[in-house]
Each structure stands twice: as structure tokens, then as C-alpha cells.
TORMARDREN-193938 format. One line per field, with one value per atom (N, C-alpha, C): chain; x, y, z. Coordinates in steps of 0.1 Angstrom, whole numbers. Layout:
N
unit = (A, ...) .
c1 = (X, ...) .
c2 = (Y, ...) .
c3 = (Z, ...) .
***
This chain:
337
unit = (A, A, A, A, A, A, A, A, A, A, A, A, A, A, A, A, A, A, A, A, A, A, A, A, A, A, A, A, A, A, A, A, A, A, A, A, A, A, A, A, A, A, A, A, A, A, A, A, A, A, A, A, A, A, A, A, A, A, A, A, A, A, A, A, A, A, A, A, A, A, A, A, A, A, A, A, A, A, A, A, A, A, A, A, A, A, A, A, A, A, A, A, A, A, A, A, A, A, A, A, A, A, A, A, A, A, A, A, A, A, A, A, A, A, A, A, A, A, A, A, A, A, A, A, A, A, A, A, A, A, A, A, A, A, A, A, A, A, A, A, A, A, A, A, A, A, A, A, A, A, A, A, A, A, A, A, A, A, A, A, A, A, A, A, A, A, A, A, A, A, A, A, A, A, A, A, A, A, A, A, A, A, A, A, A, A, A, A, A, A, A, A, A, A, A, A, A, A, A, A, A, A, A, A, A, A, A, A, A, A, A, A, A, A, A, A, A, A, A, A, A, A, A, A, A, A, A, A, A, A, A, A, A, A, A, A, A, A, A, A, A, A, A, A, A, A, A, A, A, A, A, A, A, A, A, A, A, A, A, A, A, A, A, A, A, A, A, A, A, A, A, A, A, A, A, A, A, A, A, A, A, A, A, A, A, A, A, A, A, A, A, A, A, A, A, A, A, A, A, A, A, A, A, A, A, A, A, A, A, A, A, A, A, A, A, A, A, A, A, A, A, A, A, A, A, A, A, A, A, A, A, A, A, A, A, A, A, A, A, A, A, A, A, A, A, A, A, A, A, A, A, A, A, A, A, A, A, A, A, A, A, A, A, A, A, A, A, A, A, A, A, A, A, A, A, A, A, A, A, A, A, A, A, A, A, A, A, A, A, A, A, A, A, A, A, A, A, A, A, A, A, A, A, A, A, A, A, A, A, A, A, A, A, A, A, A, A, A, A, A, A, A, A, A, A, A, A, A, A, A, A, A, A, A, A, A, A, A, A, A, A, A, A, A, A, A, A, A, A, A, A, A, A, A, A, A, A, A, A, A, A, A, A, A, A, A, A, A, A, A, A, A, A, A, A, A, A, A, A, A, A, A, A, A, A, A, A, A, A, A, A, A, A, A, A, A, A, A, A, A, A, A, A, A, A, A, A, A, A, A, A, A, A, A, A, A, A, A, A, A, A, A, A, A, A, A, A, A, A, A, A, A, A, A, A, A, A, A, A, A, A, A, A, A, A, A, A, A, A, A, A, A, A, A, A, A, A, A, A, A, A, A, A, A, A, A, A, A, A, A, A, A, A, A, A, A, A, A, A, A, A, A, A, A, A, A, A, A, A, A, A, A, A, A, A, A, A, A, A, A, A, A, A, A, A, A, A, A, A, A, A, A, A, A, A, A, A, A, A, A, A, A, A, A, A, A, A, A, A, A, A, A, A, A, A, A, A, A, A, A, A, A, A, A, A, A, A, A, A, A, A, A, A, A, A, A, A, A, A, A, A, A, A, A, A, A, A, A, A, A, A, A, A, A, A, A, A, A, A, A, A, A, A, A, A, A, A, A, A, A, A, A, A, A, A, A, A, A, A, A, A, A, A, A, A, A, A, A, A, A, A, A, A, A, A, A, A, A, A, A, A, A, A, A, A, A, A, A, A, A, A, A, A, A, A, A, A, A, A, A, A, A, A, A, A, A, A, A, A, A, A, A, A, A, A, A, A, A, A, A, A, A, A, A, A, A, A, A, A, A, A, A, A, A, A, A, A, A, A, A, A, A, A, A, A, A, A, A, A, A, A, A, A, A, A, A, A, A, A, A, A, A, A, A, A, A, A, A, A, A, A, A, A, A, A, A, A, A, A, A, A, A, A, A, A, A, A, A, A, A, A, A, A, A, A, A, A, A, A, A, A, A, A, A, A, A, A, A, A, A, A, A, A, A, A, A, A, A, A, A, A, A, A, A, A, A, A, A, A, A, A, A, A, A, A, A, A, A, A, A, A, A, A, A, A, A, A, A, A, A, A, A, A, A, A, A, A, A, A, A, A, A, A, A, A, A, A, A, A, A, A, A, A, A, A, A, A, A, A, A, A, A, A, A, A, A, A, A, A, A, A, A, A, A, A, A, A, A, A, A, A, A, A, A, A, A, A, A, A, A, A, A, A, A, A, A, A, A, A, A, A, A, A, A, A, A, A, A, A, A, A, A, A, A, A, A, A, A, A, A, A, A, A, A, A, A, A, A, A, A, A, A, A, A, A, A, A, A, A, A, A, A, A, A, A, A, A, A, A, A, A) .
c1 = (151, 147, 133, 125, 111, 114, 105, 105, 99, 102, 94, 88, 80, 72, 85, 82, 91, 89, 95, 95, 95, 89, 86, 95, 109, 121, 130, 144, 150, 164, 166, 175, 170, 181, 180, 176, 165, 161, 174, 172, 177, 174, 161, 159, 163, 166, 174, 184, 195, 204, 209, 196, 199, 193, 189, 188, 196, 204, 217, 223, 226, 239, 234, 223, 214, 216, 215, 215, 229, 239, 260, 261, 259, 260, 255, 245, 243, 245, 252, 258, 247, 240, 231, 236, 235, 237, 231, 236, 231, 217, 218, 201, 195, 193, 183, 183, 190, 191, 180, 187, 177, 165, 162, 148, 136, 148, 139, 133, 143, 143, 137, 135, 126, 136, 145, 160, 165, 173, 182, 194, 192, 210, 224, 219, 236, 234, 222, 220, 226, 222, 230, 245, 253, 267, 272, 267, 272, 275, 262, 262, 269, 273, 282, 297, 302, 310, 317, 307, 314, 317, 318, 320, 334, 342, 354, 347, 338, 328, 318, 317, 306, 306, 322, 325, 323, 330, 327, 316, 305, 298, 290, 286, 274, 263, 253, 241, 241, 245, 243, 259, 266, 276, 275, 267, 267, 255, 242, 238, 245, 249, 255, 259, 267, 276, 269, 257, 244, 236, 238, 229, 236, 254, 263, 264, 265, 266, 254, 239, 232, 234, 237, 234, 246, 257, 265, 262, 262, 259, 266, 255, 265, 262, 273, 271, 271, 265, 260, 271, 267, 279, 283, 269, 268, 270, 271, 279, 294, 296, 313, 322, 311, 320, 310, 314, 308, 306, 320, 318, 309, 302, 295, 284, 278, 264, 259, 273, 273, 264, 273, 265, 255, 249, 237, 227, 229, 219, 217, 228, 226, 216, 223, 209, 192, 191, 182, 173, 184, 175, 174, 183, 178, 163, 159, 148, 152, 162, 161, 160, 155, 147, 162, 160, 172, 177, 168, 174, 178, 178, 183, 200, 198, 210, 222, 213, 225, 230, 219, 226, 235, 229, 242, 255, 258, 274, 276, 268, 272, 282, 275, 278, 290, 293, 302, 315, 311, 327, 326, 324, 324, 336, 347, 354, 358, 351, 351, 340, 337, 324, 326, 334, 332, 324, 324, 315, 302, 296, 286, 278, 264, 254, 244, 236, 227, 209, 202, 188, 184, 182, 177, 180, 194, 205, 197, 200, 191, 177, 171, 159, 157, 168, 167, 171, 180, 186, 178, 167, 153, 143, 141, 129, 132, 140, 142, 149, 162, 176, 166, 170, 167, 179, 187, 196, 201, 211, 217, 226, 231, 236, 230, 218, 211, 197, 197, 189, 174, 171, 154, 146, 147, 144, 144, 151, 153, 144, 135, 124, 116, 112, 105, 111, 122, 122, 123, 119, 112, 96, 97, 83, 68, 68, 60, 56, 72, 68, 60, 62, 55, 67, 63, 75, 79, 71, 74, 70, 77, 75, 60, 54, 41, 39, 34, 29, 23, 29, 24, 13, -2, -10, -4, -3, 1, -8, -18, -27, -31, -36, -49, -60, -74, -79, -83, -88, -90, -98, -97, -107, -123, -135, -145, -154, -154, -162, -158, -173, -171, -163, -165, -162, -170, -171, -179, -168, -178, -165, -160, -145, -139, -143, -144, -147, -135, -136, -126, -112, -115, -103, -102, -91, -84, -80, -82, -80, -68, -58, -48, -45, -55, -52, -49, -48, -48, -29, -27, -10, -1, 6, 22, 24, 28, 34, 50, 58, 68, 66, 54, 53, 54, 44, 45, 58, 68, 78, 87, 86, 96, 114, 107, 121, 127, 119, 121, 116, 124, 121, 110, 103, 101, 84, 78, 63, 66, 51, 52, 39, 41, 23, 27, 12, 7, -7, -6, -21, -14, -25, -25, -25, -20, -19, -28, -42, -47, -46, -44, -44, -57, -56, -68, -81, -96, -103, -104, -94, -92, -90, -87, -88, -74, -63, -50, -45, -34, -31, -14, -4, 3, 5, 7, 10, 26, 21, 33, 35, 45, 47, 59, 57, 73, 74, 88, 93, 93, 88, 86, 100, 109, 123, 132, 132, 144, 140, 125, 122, 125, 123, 125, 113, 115, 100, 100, 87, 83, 74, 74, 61, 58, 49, 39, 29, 34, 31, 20, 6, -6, -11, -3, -9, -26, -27, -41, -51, -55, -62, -59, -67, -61, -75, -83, -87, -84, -88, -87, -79, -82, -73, -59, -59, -47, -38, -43, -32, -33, -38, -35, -21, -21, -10, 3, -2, 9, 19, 8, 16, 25, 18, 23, 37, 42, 48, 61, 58, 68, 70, 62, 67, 72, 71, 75, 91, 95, 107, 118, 111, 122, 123, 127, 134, 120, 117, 105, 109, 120, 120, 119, 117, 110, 94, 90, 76, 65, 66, 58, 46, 43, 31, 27, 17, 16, 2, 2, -9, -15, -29, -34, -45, -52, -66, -77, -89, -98, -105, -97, -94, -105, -112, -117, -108, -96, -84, -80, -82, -74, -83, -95, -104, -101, -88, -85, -70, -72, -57, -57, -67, -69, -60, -59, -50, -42, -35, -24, -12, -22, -19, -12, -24, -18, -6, -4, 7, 18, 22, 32, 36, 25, 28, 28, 23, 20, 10, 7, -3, -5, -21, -27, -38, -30, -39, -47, -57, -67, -61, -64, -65, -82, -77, -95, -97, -109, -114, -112, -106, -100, -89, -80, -68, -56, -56, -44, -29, -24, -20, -12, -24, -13, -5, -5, 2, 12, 18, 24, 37, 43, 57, 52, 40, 31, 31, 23, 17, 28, 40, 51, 57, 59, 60, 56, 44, 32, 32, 34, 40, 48, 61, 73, 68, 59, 59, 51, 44, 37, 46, 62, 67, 68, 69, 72, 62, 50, 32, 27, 25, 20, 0, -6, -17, -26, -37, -48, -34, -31, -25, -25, -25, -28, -13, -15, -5, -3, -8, -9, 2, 11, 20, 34, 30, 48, 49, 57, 61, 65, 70, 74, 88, 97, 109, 113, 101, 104, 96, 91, 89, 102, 111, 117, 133, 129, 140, 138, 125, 118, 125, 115, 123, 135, 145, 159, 162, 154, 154, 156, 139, 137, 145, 148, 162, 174, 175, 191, 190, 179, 181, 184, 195, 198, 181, 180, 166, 171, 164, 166, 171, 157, 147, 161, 165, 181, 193, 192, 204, 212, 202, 205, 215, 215, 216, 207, 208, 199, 192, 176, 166, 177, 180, 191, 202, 209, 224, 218, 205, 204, 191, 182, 182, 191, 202, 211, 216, 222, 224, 213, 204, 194, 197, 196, 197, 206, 221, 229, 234, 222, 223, 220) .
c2 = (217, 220, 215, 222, 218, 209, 202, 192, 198, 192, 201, 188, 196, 182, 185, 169, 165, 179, 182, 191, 182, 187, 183, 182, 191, 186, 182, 182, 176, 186, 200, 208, 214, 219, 228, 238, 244, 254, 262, 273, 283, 279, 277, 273, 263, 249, 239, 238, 249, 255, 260, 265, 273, 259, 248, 241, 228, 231, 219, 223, 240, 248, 249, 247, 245, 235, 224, 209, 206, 214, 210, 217, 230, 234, 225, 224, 213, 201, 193, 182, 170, 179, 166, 159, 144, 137, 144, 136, 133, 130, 119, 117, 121, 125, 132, 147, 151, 168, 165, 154, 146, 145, 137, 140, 148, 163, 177, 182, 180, 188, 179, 166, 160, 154, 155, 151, 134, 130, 118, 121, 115, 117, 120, 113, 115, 130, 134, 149, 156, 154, 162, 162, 150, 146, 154, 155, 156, 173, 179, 193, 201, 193, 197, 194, 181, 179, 169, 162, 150, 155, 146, 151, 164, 162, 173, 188, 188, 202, 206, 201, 205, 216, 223, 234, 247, 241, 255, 257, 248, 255, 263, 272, 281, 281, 290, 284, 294, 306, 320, 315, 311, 310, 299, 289, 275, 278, 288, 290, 302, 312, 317, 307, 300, 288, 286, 276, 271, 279, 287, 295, 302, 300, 306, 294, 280, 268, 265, 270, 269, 278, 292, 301, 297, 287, 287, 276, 274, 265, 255, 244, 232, 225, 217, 206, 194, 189, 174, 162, 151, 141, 143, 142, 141, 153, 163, 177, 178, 173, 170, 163, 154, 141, 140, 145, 140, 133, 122, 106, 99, 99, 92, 101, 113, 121, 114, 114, 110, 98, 84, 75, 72, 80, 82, 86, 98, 100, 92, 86, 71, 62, 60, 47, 54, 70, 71, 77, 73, 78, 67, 52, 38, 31, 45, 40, 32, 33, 23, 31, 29, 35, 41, 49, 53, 41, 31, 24, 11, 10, -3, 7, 20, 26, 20, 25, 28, 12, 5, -8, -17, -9, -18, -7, 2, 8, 0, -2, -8, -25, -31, -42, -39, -32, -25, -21, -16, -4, -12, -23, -25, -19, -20, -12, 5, 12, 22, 33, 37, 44, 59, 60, 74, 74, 61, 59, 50, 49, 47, 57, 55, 66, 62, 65, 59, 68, 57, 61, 70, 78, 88, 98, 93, 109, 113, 104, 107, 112, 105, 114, 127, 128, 145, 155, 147, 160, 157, 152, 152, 158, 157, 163, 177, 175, 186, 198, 192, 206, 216, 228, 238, 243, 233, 230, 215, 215, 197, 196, 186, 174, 171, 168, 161, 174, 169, 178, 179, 189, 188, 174, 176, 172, 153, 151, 135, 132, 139, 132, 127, 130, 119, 108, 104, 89, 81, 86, 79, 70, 59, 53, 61, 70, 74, 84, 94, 107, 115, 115, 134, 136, 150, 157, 164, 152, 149, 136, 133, 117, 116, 107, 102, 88, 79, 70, 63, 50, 45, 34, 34, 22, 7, 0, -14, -21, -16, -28, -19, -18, -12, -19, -12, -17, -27, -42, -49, -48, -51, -50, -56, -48, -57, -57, -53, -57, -69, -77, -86, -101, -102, -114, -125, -135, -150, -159, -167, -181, -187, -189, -198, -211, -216, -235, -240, -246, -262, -246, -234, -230, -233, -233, -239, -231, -227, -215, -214, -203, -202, -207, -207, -218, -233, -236, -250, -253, -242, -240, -247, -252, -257, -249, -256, -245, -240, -250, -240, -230, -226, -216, -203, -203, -192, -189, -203, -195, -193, -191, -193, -196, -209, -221, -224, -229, -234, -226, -226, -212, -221, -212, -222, -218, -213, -207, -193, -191, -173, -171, -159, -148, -144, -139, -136, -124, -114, -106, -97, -87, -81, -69, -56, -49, -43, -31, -25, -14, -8, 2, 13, 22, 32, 27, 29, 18, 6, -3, -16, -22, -13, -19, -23, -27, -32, -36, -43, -49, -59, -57, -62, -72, -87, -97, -95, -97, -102, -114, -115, -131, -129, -131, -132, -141, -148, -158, -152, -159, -156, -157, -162, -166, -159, -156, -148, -135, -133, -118, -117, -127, -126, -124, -116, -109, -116, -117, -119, -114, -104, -91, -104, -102, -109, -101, -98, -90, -99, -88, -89, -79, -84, -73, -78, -89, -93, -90, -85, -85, -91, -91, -101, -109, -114, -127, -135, -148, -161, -169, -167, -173, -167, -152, -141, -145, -151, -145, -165, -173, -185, -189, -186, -189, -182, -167, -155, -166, -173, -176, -189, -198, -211, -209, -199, -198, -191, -184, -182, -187, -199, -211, -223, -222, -237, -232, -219, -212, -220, -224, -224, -242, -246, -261, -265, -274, -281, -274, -278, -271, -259, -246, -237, -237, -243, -246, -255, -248, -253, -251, -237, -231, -218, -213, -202, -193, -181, -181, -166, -160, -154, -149, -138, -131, -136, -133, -144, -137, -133, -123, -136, -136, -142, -144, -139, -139, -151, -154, -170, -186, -175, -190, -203, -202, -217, -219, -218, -225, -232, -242, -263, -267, -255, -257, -253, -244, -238, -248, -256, -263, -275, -280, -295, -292, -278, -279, -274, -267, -261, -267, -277, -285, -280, -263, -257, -261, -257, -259, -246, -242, -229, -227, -215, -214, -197, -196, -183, -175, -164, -156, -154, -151, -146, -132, -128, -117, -106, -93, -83, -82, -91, -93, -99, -80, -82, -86, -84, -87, -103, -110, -127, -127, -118, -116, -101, -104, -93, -86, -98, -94, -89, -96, -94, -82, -76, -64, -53, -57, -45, -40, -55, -57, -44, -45, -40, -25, -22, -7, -1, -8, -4, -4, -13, -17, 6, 7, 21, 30, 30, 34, 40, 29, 25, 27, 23, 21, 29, 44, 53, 44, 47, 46, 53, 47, 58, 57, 48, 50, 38, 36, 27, 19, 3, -2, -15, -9, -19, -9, 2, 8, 5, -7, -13, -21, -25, -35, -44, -61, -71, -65, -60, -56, -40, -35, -26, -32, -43, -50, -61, -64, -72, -60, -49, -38, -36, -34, -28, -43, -57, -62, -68, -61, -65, -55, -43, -35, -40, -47, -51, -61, -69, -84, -75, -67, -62, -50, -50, -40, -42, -40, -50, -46, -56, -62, -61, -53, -54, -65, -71, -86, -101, -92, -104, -99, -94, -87, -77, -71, -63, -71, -84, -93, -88, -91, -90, -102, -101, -113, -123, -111, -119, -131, -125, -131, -146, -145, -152, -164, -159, -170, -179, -170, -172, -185, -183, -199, -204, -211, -218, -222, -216, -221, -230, -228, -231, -245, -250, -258, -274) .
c3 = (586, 572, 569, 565, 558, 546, 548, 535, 531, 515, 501, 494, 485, 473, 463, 455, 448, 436, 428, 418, 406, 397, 387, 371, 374, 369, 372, 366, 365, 374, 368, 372, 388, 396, 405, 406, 413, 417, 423, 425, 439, 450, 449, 463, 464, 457, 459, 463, 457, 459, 476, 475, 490, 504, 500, 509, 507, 503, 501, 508, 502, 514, 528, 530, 546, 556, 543, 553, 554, 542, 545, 559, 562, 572, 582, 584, 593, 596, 584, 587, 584, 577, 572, 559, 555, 546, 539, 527, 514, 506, 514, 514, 519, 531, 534, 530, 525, 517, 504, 497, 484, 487, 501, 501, 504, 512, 517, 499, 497, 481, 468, 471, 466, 450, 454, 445, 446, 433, 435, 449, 456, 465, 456, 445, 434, 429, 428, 424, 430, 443, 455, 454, 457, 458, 443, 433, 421, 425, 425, 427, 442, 449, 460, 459, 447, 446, 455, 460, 470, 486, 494, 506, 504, 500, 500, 497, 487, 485, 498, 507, 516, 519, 528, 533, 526, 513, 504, 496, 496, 485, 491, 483, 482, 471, 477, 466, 457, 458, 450, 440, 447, 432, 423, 432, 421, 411, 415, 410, 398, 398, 384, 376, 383, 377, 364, 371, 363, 355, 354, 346, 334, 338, 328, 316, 326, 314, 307, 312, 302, 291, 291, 283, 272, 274, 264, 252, 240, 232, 231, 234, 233, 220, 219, 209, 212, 203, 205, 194, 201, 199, 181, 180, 160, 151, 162, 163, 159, 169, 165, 162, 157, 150, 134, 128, 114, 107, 105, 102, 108, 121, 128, 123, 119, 113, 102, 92, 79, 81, 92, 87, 92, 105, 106, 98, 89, 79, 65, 65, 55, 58, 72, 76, 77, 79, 81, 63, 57, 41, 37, 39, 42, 50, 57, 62, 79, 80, 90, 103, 113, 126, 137, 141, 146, 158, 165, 169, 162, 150, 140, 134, 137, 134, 142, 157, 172, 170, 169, 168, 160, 147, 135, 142, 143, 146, 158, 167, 180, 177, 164, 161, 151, 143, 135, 141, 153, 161, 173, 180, 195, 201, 197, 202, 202, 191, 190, 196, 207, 216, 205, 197, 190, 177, 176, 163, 169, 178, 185, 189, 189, 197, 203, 213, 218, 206, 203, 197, 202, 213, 216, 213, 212, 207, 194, 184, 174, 170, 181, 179, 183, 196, 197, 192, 182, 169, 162, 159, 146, 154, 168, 173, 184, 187, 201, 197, 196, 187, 183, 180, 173, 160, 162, 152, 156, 150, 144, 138, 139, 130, 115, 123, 114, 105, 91, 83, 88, 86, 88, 82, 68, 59, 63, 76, 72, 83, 90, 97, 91, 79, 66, 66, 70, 66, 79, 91, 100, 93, 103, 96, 95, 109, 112, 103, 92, 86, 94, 109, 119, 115, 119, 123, 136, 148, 164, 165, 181, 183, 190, 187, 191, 195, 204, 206, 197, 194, 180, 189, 184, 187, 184, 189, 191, 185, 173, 168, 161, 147, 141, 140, 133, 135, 123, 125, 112, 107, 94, 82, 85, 89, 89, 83, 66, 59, 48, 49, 39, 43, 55, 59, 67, 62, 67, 70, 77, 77, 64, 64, 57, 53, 53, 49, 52, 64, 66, 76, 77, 84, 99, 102, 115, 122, 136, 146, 150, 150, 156, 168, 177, 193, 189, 176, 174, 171, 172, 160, 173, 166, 173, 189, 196, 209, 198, 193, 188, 179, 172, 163, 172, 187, 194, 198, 201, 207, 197, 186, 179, 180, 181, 184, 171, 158, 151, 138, 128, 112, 110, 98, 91, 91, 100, 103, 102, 90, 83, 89, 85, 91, 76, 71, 62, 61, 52, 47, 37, 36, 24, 23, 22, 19, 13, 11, 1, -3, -15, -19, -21, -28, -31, -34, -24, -27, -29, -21, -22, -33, -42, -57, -60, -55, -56, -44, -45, -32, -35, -24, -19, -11, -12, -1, 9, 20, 28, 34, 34, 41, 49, 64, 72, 80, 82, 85, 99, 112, 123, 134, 130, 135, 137, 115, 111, 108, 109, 102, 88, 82, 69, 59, 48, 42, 27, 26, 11, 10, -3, -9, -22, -19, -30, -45, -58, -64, -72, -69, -77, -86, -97, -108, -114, -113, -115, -106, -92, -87, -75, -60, -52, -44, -56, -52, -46, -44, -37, -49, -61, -70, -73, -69, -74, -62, -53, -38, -37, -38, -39, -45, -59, -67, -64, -61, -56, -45, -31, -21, -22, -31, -36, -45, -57, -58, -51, -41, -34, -23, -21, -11, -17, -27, -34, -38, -38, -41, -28, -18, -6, -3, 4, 8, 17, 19, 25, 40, 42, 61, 60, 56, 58, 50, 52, 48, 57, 67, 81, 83, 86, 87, 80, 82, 73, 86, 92, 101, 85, 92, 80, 87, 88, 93, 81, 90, 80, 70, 66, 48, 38, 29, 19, 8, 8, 1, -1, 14, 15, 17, 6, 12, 2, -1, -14, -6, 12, 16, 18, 14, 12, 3, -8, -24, -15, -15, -9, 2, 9, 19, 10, -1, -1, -9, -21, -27, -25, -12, -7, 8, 12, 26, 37, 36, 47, 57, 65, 77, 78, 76, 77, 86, 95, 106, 103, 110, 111, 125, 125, 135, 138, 149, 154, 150, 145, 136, 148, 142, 147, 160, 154, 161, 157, 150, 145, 154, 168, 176, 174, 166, 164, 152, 146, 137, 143, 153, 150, 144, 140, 130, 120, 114, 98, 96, 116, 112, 111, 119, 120, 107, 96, 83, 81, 78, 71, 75, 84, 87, 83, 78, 70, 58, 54, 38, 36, 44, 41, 43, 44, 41, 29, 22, 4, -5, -1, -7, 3, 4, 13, 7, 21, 19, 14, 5, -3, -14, -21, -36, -43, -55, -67, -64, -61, -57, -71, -80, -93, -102, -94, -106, -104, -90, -83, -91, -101, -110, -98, -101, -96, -90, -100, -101, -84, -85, -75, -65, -61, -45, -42, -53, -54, -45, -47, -44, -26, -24, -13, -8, -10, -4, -2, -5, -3, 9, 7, 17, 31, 31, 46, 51, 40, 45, 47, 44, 50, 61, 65, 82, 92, 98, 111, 121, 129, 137, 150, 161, 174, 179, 180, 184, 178, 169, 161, 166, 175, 182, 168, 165, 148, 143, 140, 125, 112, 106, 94, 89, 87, 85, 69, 61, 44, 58, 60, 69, 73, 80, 94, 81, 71, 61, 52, 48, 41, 47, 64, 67, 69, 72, 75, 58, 44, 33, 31, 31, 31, 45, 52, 60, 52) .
***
């Protein structure tokens, strides 16, 4: 048998076909059939049917075979189970990512594999199908809003106008070894959100442990005095042991975190300018939050009351990275400790 180059999918040729049935006759393995043909060895065994299939196969009938089961329509898991669609398209009008889906059922049914699905599944009834389960219409409530999957950059890029040094700020290489590993709650990342022309703006604050979120509402502006007071009140809201650290890009937002520091007892560290990367729970935040506050829009028309919504949102999504616990659940005790 001539060896062949690997082929570039996944299914059987004919000619694959016809050199399987080549090397059974001859008494060649498995593997080495897999490797004339540039195939897994289980590809082989599967499509001969195990050693008991050797004798009989042929390539011209396994091929019809194959060509009959593609031509027939299949359905897919979320096809034929509807209960399990239903509450797939809940979680995904919830916003939550199809793999915060697969995982809250996984945590929900462990014993039930019929009410379980794997993430991909889902994405390929949003992206691949030519029909579905699932509605057209709910690839919008992916984060990304395509309407195909694309490679998301791992960093944007940071803000670089209008920034000098801070006075008296302290470099992230100086922070705790436990803040990196997060061992212990209690240390948040921090920035800002802006709106249309910078002219409005959103705070975030996440608890690096639990994934826990605080939106910060500035209806005044978001100065160094607007986002000072914004952050101190919603640190002074929590028990001294979650009130450790605070990290923050070197925004002029936060050039009054000497105030901030002495009255909330944080320890405020900088990131190095255009790296967003040390912040990256902040930044993932902040990805979702554009869910909700699409960018290029006036973010001074979100009352207190509707970030107060949004974030109840993000505290109740089950979290990979939490073995999909929810950041509410996993504060809730740390509160109650």
C-alpha cells in the first residue's frame, strides 16, 4: 500500500474506503491502515467494525452506507428534548454564555445526562445548524452580539489620553503575593466604564476570589471627586475583611486614593499603563457590563436602580473559574462568617 498524506478532514474518502478494504485483505493492522490513510486507528476499527468486520467489509457498500446517513436529517440533542431547549434559551436571554449554561445543568441534574449538554452543542445550533432548537434571534444575547464565532482579543487597548503620574501611587509589583493568587477575598480590581464622548461613565469593582461585582453609579460626572466618594461608599458598605486591596489603571479618576485609602482601609495599587491584562477579572466584568451599556451611548440615562438590576445579574451567573457557583452564593457566606 502507498502511503498517503494526511487528509484534511475528518470523514472517509472512497479511496479511504478502498484502502482499508486493501490492507484487511492483507492482514494488515489497524494502525498501520490509519497511517497509509493518514487516519485515527479507532477510525479505522470503528468503520470496519472491529476485528469480527474484517472479512466482510467492502468499500463500495460502506461507502453508499455513508452517503445514505448523511443525506438523512438528523436531529440534535436540543432537538429532541425540549425541556432541556427551553432551559437553554432562558439562560441564554439571561445572558449567560453557553458554557455558564452547560454548567449550571451539569450542577443541577448530575444525575440526569438528559438534561445536560455539552457548550459546543450550543453553539452549533446558534452558529452551524441551518435549523435548530434554538431561535435565530438569540445569538444577540451572546456577549459578543456576531452573528458567527470569532476569536475574542485577550486585552483591549487602554486609554491613552490624558494621563500623568499620580502622586504618592504604588505599583502593582508591590501588591501582596496573596492578592495574585487569590487565596484570600477581600482584594478588588477596579475602572471605569465610558460612555458617548466620555461624557458619562460607569464604575466597576470585582472581588477577585468570589467574582463578585459592584457597578458604581455616577450621575455627577466621573471625576476624582465623583468616583472617590462613589468607591468609599460602596466599600464602607462591607465588613473590614473584605476591604484589603483595591488594584486600578492609572485613570486621573483615582488621583484622591490617599482619601479613599485612609477611609475605607484599602491598600491601592496601579497597574502599569496599557495593561489592561492585571486587571483581568475587571476587564472580563467590563465586557459583560457592554452587554447592558452598549458602547457609543449616554450612560447618565441608567438610573442607580437599573445597575442595581444589571448587577444582581452578574452575582447570580454560575462562573466557570467557581466550578459555576455563583459570585451572590460564594459572598453571601464569606458575609455570614
Amino acid at each position: 500500500m502507498e502511503r498517503r498524506a494526511e487528509g484534511s478532514g475528518f470523514r472517509l474518502s472512497l479511496a479511504d474506503r478502498e484502502s482499508i478494504e486493501n490492507g484487511c485483505r492483507a492482514g494488515l493492522s489497524f494502525t498501520v491502515i490509519a497511517a497509509v490513510i493518514g487516519k485515527a486507528p479507532s477510525s479505522v476499527s470503528r468503520e470496519v467494525g472491529g476485528r469480527a468486520g474484517r472479512a466482510a467489509y467492502r468499500a463500495d457498500l460502506a461507502q453508499l452506507r455513508a452517503e445514505d446517513r448523511a443525506r438523512r436529517p438528523k436531529q440534535t440533542k436540543l432537538e429532541t428534548h425540549p425541556v432541556l431547549a427551553r432551559r437553554v434559551e432562558a439562560g441564554l436571554v439571561a445572558l449567560l454564555s453557553p458554557e455558564q449554561i452547560a454548567g449550571e445543568l451539569r450542577r443541577e441534574f448530575p444525575e440526569d445526562p438528559e438534561m445536560q449538554v455539552h457548550h459546543e452543542t450550543i453553539y452549533r445550533e446558534l452558529f452551524v445548524q441551518g435549523r435548530g432548537a434554538l431561535r435565530d434571534e438569540l445569538k444577540k444575547c451572546l456577549r459578543s452580539g456576531r452573528a458567527r464565532r470569532v476569536t475574542r482579543t485577550e486585552a483591549r487597548a487602554a486609554r491613552a489620553s490624558g494621563r500623568g503620574q499620580i502622586p504618592g501611587m504604588v505599583n502593582i509589583v508591590e501588591r501582596e503575593e496573596e492578592v495574585a493568587e487569590r487565596r484570600v477575598p477581600g482584594h478588588w480590581e477596579g475602572d471605569l466604564i465610558t460612555g458617548k464622548n466620555n461624557a458619562s461613565a460607569i464604575g466597576t469593582l470585582v472581588e477577585r476570589v468570589t467574582g463578585y461585582t459592584l457597578l458604581l453609579h455616577l450621575p455627577e460626572g466621573h471625576g476624582a471627586e465623583q468616583v472617590s466618594a462613589a468607591i468609599t461608599e460602596a466599600m464602607t458598605a462591607l465588613p473590614a475583611t473584605l476591604r484589603k486591596s483595591l488594584t486600578w489603571d492609572q485613570g486621573k479618576e483615582l488621583s484622591k486614593h490617599r482619601q479613599i485609602a485612609e477611609v475605607t482601609g484599602l491598600k491601592v495599587y496601579f497597574c502599569d499603563p496599557h495593561s489592561p491584562w492585571q486587571r483581568a477579572t475587571n476587564e472580563n466584568t467590563n465586557g459583560l457590563l457592554r452587554q447592558y451599556v452598549p458602547k457609543g451611548t449616554d450612560l447618565s440615562v441608567h438610573s442607580r436602580q437599573d445597575l442595581a438590576f444589571v448587577q444582581d445579574q452578574f452575582n447570580n451567573r454560575p462562573r466557570k473559574r467557581l466550578d459555576f457557583a455563583k459570585p451572590s452564593e460564594l459572598i453571601n457566606g464569606l458575609l455570614l462568617q
